[in-house]
C-alpha positions as CSV (number, residue, x, y, z in Angstrom):
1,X,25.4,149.0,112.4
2,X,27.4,147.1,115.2
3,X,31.3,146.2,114.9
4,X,32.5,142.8,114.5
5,X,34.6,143.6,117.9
6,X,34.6,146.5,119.6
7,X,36.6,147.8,122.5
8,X,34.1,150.3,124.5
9,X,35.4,152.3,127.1
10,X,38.0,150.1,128.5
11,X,40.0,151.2,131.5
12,X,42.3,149.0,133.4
13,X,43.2,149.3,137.2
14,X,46.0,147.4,139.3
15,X,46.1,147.3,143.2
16,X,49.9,148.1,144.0
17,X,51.5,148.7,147.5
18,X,51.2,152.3,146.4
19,X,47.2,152.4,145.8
20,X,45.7,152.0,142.7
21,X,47.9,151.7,139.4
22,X,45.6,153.2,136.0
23,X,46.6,151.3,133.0
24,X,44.6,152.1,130.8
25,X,41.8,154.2,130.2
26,X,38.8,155.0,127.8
27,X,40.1,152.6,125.0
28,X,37.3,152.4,122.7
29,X,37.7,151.1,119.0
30,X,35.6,149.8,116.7
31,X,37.3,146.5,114.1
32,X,35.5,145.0,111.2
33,X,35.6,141.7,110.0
34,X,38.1,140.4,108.0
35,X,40.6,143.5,109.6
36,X,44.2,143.4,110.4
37,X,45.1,146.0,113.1
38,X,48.2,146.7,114.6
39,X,48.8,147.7,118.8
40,X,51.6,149.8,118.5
41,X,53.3,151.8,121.7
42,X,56.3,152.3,123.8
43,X,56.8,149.1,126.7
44,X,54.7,149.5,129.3
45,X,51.8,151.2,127.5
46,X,49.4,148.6,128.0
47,X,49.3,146.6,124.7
48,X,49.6,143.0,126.2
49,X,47.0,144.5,129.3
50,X,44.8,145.6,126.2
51,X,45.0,142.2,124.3
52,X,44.5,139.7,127.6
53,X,41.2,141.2,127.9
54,X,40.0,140.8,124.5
55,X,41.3,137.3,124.8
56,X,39.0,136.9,128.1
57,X,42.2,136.4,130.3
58,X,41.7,139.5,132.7
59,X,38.7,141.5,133.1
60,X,38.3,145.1,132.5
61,X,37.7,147.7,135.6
62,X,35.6,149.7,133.2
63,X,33.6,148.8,129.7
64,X,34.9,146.1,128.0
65,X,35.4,143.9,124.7
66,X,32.3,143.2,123.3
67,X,32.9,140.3,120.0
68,X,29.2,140.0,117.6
69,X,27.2,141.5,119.9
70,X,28.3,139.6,122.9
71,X,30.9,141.0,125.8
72,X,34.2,139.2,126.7
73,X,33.8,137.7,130.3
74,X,36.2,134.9,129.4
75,X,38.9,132.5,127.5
76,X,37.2,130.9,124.7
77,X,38.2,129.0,121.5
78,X,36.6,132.2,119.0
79,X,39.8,133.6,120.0
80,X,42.8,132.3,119.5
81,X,46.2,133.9,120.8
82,X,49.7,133.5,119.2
83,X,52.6,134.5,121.7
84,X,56.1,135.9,121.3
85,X,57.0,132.5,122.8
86,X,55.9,129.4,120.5
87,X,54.6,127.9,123.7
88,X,54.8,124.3,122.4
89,X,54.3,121.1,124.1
90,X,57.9,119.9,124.0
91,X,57.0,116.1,124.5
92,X,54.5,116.2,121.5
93,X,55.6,116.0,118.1
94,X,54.3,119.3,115.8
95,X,51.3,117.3,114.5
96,X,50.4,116.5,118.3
97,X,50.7,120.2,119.1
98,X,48.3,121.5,116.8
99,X,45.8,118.2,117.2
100,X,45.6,118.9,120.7
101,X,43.6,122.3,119.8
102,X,41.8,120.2,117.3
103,X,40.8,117.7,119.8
104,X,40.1,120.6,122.8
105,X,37.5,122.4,120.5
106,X,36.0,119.9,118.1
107,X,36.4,116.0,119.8
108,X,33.2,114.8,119.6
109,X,31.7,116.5,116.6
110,X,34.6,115.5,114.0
111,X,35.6,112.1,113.7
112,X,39.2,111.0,113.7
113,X,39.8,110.8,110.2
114,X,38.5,114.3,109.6
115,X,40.7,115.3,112.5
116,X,44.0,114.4,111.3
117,X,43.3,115.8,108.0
118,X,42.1,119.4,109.3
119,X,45.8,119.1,111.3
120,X,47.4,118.3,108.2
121,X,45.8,121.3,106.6
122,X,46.7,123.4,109.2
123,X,50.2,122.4,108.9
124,X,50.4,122.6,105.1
125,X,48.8,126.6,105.7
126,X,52.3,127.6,107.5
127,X,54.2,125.0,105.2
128,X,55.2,123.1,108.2
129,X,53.3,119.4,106.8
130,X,56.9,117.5,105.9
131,X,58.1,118.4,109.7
132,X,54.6,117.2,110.8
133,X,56.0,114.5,113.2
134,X,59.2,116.1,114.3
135,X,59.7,117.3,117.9
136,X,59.9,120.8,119.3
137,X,63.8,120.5,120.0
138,X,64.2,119.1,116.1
139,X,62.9,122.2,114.6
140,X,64.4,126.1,114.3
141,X,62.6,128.8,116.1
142,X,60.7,130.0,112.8
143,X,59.4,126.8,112.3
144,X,58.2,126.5,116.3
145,X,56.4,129.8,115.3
146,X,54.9,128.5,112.4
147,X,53.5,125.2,114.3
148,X,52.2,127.6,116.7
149,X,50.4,130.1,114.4
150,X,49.0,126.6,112.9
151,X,47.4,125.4,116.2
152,X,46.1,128.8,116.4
153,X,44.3,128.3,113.0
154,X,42.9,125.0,113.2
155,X,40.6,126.3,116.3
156,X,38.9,127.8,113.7
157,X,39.0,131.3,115.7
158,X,36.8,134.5,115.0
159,X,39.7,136.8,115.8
160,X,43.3,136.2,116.2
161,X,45.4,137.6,118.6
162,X,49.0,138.3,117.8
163,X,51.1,139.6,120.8
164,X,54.5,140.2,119.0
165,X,54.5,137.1,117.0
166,X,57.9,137.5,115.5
167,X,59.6,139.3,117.8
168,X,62.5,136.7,118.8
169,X,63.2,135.9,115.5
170,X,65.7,137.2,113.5
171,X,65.2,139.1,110.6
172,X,65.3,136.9,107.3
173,X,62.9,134.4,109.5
174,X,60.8,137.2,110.6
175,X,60.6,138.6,106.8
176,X,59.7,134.8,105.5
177,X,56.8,134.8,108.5
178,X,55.7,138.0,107.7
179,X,55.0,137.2,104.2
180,X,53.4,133.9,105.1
181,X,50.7,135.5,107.5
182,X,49.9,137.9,105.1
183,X,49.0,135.2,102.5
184,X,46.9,133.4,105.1
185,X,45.0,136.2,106.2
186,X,44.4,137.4,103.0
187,X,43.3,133.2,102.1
188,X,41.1,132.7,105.1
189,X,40.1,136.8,105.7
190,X,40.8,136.1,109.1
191,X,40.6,139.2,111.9
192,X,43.9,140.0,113.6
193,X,45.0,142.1,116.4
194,X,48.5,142.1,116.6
195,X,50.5,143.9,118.6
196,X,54.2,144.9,117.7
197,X,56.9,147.3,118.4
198,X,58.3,147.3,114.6
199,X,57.0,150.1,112.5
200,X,57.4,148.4,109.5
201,X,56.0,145.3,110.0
202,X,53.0,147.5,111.4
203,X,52.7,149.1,108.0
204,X,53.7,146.1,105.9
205,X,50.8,143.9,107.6
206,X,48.3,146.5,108.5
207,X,44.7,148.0,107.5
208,X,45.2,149.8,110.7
209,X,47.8,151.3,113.2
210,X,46.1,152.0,116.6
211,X,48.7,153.7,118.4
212,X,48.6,154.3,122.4
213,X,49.9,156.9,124.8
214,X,52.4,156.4,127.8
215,X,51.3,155.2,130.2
216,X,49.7,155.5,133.0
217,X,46.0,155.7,132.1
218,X,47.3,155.2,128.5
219,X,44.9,154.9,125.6
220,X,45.0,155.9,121.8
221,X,46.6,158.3,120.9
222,X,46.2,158.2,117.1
223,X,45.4,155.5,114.4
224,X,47.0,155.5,110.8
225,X,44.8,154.5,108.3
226,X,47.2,152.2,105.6
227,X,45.7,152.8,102.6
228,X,47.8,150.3,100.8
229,X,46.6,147.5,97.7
230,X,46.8,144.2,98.8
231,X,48.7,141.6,98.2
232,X,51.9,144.0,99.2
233,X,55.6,143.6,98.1
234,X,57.8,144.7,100.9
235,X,60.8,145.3,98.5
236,X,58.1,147.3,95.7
237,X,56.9,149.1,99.2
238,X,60.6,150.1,99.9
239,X,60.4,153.2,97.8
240,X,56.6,153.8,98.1
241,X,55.5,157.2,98.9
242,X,52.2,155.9,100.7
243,X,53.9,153.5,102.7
244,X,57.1,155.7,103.9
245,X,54.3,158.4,104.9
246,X,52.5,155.9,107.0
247,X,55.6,154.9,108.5
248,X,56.9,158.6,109.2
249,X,53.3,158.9,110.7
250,X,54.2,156.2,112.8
251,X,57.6,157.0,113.8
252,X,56.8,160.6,114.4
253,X,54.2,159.6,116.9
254,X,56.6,157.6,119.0
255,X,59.5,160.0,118.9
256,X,57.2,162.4,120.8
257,X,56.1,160.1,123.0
258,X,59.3,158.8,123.9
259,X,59.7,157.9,127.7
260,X,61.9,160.0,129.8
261,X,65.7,159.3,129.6
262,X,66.6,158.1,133.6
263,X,68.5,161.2,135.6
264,X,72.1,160.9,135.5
265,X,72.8,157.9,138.1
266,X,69.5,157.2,138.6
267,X,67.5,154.3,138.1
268,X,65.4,154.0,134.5
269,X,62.1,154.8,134.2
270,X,59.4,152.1,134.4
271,X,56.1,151.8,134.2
272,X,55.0,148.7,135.2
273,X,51.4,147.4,133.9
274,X,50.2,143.5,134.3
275,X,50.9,140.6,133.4
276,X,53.8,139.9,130.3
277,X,53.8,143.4,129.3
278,X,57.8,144.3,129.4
279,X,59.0,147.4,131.1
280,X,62.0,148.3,130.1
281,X,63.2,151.9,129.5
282,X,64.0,152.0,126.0
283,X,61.3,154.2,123.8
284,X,61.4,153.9,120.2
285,X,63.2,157.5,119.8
286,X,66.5,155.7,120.4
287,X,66.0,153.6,117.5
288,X,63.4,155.6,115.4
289,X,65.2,156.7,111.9
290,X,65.8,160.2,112.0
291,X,63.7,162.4,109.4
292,X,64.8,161.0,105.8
293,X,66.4,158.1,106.7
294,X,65.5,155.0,103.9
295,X,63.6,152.1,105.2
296,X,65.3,149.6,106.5
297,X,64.2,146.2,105.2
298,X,65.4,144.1,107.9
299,X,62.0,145.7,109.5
300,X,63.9,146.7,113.2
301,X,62.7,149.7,113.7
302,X,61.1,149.3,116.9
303,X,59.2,151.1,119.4
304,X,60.7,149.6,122.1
């Protein structure tokens, strides 16, 4: 039986002025319908590399993403990307934002009536219908996020790709967003590959944690199965054997693939992949929780 989206045997080369740079390598994964998986790694593994070519914005050197049956050569409204950054037009109102995507993929076969009200249902999904014809600049950074996730949902997508969604938020509007996409997801039964660098969000939203190697020629290292009822509680999961396991799991992983610290006066480490994926030197040991630490429910334990 074929996968509702598979990753076969991706590998990811760069030209540099230093010869060839190897991203990635041999990423293969099979995600079923309906799935939320997590990308989960130290900066510079890959992750955004990864997700731009399931998204059809950068080919593969090698394999591919292949989505029912059919392989990834391009951008194309079945998939739908959320970025850190909101990304919002900031001379349209938040209705205009999100009927722009309306208008790109279904103009012509809807008519306008229809229109406005699949925008207005979009909007009431991320509870973001009374701010409907504010502007950008009018409305907090959650909220941007939210008007963004709800653009992403009215294309009507077959998979949704999350590239740290939350990730300049802070942490009560991150906790609030959190909570909301799980409800959606669990509403519509939407796929989602998301990538993050907080465990606990990971295991919080998760079916899956796919987590990747350092790179270079990075690719996964090991996947944590969350084996957790839905819907979930994050404060009943606080204290939850099952969930603390998958986040030790998690957290374990990382520590031991924690980047090299810099030599003493020398510069840090990098490893530089493609386009938006951050290279900084910090690896999640620094801020891991050392072995029997409680959960912290602010959800900042981060990989990088």
């Amino acid at each position: 039986m074929n996968s509702y989206l598979e990753f076969s045997r991706i590998g990811k080369s760069f030209g540099t002025d230093d010869g060839v740079f190897e991203a990635l390598t041999d990423v293969s994964l099979a995600v079923d319908q309906g799935e939320f998986v997590s990308l989960i790694g130290h900066s510079g593994c890959g992750k955004s590399t990864l997700l731009n070519i399931v998204a059809g914005l950068e080919p593969a050197t090698t394999g591919g993403a292949i989505l029912e049956g059919r392989e990834i050569r391009e951008p194309g409204p079945e998939r739908a990307v959320v970025f850190q950054n909101h990304a919002l037009m900031p001379w349209l109102s938040c209705y205009d934002n999100v009927a722009l995507a309306v208008k790109a993929v279904f103009g012509g076969r809807r008519d306008k009536a229809d229109m406005h009200d699949w925008v207005m249902h979009n909007l009431e999904l991320v509870e973001m219908a009374h701010a409907a014809q504010r502007m950008p600049h009018e409305v907090s950074g959650g909220m941007k996020q939210r008007v963004g996730i709800a653009r992403c949902l009215a294309m009507e997508p077959k998979v949704v790709l999350m590239d740290e969604p939350f990730g300049a938020l802070d942490a009560l509007t991150r906790a609030k967003l959190q909570d909301s996409l799980m409800a959606i997801q669990a509403r519509l039964e939407a796929t989602v590959i998301m990538i993050t660098h907080d465990v606990d969000e990971a295991v919080l939203l998760s079916d899956r944690i796919v987590m990747l190697t350092n790179g270079p020629s990075a690719t996964i290292g090991d996947v944590v199965h969350v084996d957790l009822p839905r819907p979930r509680s994050r404060l009943e999961l606080a204290e939850d054997p099952a969930f603390n396991h998958c986040r030790r799991r998690v957290l374990d992983f990382l520590y031991a693939a924690r980047v090299p610290e810099p030599a003493a006066g020398g510069a840090p480490w990098r490893d530089d992949v493609g386009p938006r994926e951050a290279a900084d030197a910090d690896g999640a040991g620094r801020e891991a929780a050392a072995p029997g630490d409680a959960p912290r429910h602010s959800g900042r334990d981060r990989a990088a």
